[in-house]
N, C-alpha and C positions, 0 to 999 in steps of 0.2 A: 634372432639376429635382425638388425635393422636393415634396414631396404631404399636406397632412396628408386623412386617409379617414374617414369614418366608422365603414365595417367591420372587423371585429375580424379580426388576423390571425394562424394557429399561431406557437410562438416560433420552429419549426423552418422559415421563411422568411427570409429576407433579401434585403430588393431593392436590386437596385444602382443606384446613383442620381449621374450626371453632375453635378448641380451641391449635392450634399452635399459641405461641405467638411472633416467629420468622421464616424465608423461613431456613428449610436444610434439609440437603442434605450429603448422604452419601459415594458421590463419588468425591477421592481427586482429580482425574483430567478431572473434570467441572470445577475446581476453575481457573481463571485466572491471580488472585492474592490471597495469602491466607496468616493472618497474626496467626502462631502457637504459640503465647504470648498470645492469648485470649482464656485462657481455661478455663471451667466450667461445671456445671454438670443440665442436662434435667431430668425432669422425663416425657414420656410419658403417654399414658390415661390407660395405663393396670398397672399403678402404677411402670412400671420399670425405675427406671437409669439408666440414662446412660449418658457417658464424651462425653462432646463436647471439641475437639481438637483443634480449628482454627475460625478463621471468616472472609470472603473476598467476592469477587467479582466474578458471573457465567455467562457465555456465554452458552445463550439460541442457538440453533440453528433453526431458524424459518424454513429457506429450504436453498436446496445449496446456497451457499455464505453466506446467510445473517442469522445475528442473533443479539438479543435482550442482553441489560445487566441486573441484576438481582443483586442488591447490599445488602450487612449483611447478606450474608449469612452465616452459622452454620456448618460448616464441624463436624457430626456425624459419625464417622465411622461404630457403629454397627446399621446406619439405613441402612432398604434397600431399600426405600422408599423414592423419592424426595418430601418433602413437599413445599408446597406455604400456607402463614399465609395468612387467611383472613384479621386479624386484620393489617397486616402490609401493606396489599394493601389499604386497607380503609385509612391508615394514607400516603397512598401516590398518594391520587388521584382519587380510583375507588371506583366504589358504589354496591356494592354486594346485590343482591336477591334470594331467594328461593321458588318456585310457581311450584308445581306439580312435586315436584322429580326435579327440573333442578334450577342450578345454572347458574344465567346473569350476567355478568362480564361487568360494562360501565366504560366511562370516562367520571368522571365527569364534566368535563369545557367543553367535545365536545358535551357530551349527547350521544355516539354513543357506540355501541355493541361491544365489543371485542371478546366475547366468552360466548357460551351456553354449560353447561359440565352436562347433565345426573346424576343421582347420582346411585352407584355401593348398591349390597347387603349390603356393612359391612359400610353401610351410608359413603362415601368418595366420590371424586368427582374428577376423572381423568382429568387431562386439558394433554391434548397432543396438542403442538405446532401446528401443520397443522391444527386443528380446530382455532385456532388465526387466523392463517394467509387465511383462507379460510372466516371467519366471518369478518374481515376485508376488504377482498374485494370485498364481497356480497356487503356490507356497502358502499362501494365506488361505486360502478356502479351503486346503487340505486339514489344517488346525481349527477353523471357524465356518460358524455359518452365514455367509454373506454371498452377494453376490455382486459384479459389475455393473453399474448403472451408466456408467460411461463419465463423459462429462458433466457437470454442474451446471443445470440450466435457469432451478428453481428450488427453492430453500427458506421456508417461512415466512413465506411473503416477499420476500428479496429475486428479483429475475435477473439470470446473470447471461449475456449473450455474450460469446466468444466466439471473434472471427481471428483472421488470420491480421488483422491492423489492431486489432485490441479487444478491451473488453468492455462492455457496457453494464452497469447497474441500474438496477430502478427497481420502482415498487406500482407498479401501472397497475396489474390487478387488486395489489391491496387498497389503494389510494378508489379504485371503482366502489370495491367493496364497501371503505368507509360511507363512500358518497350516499349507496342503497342503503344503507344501514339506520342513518340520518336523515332518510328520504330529501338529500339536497342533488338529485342526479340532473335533474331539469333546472337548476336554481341561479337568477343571472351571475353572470361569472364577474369575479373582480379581479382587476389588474394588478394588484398589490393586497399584499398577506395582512397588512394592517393601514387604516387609517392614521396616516402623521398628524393629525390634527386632534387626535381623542387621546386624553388622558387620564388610562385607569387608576382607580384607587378600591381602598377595601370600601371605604360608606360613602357609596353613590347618592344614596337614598333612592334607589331602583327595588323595584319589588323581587323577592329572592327568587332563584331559580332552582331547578331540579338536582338537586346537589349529585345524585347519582347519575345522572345522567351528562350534567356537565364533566366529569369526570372519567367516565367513559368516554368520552367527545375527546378531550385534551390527553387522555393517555393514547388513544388512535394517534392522535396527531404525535405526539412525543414518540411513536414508534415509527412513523413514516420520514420524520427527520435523519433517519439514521442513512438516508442517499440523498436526501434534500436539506442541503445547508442552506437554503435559500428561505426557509421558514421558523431556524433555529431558534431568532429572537422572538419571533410572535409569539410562538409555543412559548415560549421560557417566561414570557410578560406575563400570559394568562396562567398559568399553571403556578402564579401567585394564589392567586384566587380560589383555591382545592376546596380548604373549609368551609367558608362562604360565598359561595359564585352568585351574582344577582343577574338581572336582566341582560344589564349592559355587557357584564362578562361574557355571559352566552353569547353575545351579537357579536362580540371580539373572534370569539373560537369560531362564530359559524363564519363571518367573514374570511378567517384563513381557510375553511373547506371551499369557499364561494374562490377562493383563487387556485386551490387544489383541481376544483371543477376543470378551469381551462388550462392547467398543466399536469394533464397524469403522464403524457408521454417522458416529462424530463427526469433524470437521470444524473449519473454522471460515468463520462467517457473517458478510461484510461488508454490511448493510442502508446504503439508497441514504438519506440521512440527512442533513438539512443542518449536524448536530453536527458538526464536522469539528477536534477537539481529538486533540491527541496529547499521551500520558499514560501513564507509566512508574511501573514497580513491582520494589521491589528487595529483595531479600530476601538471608541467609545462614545457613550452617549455622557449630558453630566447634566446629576442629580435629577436623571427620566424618573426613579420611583416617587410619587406624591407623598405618600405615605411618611418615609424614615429618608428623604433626600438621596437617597444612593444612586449611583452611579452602572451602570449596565459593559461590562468588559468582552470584548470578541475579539476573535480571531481564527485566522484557518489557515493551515499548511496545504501547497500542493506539492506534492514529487512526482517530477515528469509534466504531465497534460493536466491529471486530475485531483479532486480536492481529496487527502486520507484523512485529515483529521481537521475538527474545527470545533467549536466553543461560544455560546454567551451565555455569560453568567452574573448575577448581581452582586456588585465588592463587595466586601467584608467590613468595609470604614468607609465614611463620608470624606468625599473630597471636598476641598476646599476652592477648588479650580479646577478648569480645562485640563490644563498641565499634568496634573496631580491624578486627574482618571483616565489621561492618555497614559502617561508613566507607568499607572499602576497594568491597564489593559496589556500593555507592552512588556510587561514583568513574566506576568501571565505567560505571555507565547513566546518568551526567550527562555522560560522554563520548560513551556511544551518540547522546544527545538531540543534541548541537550536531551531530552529523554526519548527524543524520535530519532536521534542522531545514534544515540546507543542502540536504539531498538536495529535500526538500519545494520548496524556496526556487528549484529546478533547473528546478520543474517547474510554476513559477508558482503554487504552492498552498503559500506559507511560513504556518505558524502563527502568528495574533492574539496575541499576550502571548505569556507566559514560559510554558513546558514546566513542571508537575507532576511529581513522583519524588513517591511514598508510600515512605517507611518505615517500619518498627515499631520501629525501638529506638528511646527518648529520650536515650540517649549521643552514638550516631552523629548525631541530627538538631541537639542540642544544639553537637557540632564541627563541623557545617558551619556553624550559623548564626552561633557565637561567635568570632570570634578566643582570645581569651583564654580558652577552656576547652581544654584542655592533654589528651593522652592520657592523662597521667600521672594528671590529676585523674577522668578515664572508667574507668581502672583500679580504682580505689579505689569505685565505687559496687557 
């Protein structure tokens, strides 16, 4: 039976409650999404009324990082009490018992224990998260052999710091390691991953280099990019050069270790932030490859603080213009966007309105927004 209480409860309780005929909750920001056109009125078990404001979607928090979603639910403001309906878990899956004061929480298609919750003086039945996640991996190590490691701190060269403000990536010990590897640890440090003024080709007319070894060099590098978008395009320039790498190539690669050198500490910092916007940036170079003229396309989304996904790649057709390989780069990451946008949407956290792309050219933004401004007419400014 429902309860309304006086006393104030952590958000990280939920009690389970038999004659709740929906999960809520009277804290507006657990809601993840909440739609306030769904309003209506509760009576709790001590005969009160009360308005329900809203109904949407809550992010359980099981332990750092990771949390559960929790859908219909009831935004109550004058509850102070997070409820979970029995009846509404029953209709989604789990099979509820009661046997000596304790409530067994299964799944029904696994058969396997989610949670055991004691029942409180005023007959209610607190489920606090960490007994989930604790019954759940009792449950696991009973079937398998594993064990606890706790948190994720370190993971193939990736170092993952999580505090209580966010989470931190980087690759500082791998990016060390490269450096001994190379013997570049003492080597002067440069400011920038590439030279703007040097432009690679395949025949330098440079005396050839260590094909095995350059290679090794650039696939180090191509794996450390994966938390430093800051080196995407250097690595992606030189990693032309696989079959034939000559002198100059080398001096390319070793120059991005030489700026590797005086950044191993950076990273990237996702802060725990209720901003949760995803927001793309696209940029291009035209006709940078010497070679076949082509044009070099980038871009990067961030959702929230930090960067998730990012890109440079060499087009596929020769541009004719500015215009034409801004256009094409911006194609690029408005394709990235719809597919980040679903992936989000996968995960019950789809972005509020429409996705941002920044670009810098007024050509290319002018073609996407005009029908009727013509390439032809972008060539000509």
């Amino acid at each position: 039976m429902a309860l309304s209480c006086e006393k104030e409860t952590p958000n990280d309780v939920w009690f389970l409650d038999s004659g709740c005929s929906n999960h809520m909750s009277g804290t507006k920001s657990l809601f993840k999404d909440l739609d306030e056109s769904k309003k209506s009125d509760v009576r709790l078990g001590d005969n009160k009324k009360v308005q329900v404001e809203g109904e949407g979607t809550v992010s359980i928090m099981i332990s750092q990082g990771n949390t559960k979603i929790l859908e219909d639910v009831m935004f109550v403001p004058s509850l102070s009490h997070n409820l979970l309906s029995i009846e509404q878990l029953m209709i989604s899956g789990y099979s509820i018992s009661f046997d000596d004061g304790v409530c067994t929480i299964k799944n029904k298609k696994f058969g396997k224990t989610i949670a055991k919750v004691p029942m409180t003086n005023n007959k209610m039945f607190p489920l606090e998260v960490s007994m989930v996640e604790k019954c759940v991996m009792d449950c696991m190590m009973k079937n398998f052999e594993m064990s606890d490691l706790g948190l994720l701190h370190y993971f193939l060269g990736l170092e993952v710091k999580q505090g209580i403000d966010g989470i931190f990536l980087s690759q500082r010990k791998y990016a060390t390691d490269l450096l001994k590897k190379f013997t570049m640890v003492n080597c002067k440090v440069a400011t920038t991953p590439m030279n703007i003024n040097e432009k690679l080709c395949r025949d330098d007319g440079s005396e050839m280099a260590n094909a095995t070894y350059f290679r090794s060099l650039v696939g180090g590098l191509n794996y450390l990019s994966h938390t430093r978008p800051d080196i995407a395009f250097s690595v992606g320039v030189i990693s032309r050069f696989m079959h034939n790498p000559s002198k100059l190539h080398l001096g390319a690669a070793k120059r991005v270790l030489r700026y590797i050198a005086g950044t191993t500490e950076h990273g990237i910092w996702y802060s725990k932030a209720t901003n949760f916007t995803l927001t793309g940036f696209t940029d291009s170079d035209y006709a940078g490859n010497i070679d076949d003229r082509k044009s070099t396309s980038g871009f990067l989304f961030n959702l929230g603080s930090g960067a998730i996904s990012w890109s440079s790649k060499k087009q596929e057709i020769v541009s004719l213009s500015t215009s034409e390989a801004e256009y094409i780069a911006a194609t690029s990451a408005a394709c990235q966007a719809v597919w980040l946008r679903r992936l989000l949407a996968d995960f019950n956290q789809k972005p509020a309105g429409v996705t941002k792309i920044f670009c810098d050219n007024i050509s290319a933004i002018a073609m996407t927004n005009k029908q009727h401004y013509t390439v032809e007419q972008s060539r000509s400014r």
